[in-house]
C-alpha angles and dihedrals in degrees: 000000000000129000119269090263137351115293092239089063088064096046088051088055094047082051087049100046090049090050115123096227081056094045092049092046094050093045090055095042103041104012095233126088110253118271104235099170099107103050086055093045083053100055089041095061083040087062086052097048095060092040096057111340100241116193091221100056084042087058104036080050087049097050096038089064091042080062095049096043085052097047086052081058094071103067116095123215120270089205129050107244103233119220107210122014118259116282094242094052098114090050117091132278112262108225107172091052111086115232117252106255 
């Protein structure tokens, strides 16, 4: 078995998430510094994984992106999915009409 992404995936998203334009963003949106302890913890056990393919660091990897895949569950939708397309979508597009705001 091989590791959810490359270890240098993780690596690029620990660089990210130190970045100072991240850091500055975060900072404005949430009022805390970002917490990037766990994307470096991840490529570490990555590393680990592909050393000596320790069942621990496999399974510390496995259950840190469970965790990320269930936090982006979270989220709700902005938009509503829709199911079938509208009835008019093969009509042409009206141009001169504005668009309701």
């Amino acid at each position: 078995a091989i590791p959810p992404r490359a270890c240098d995936d993780y690596w690029s998203e620990f660089r990210h998430c130190k970045s100072l334009r991240n850091c500055f963003h975060n900072y404005y949106t949430y009022g805390t510094s970002p917490s990037c302890k766990q994307w470096k913890e991840d490529y570490h056990n990555c590393k680990e994984w592909e050393k000596h393919r320790g069942a621990e660091a496999k399974d510390a990897l496995q259950k840190s992106e469970r965790n990320r895949v269930a936090e982006q569950r979270n989220f709700t939708p902005v938009w509503e999915l829709r199911r079938d397309p509208p009835r008019d979508w093969h009509m042409p597009l009206n141009q001169e009409k504005p668009q309701d705001s």
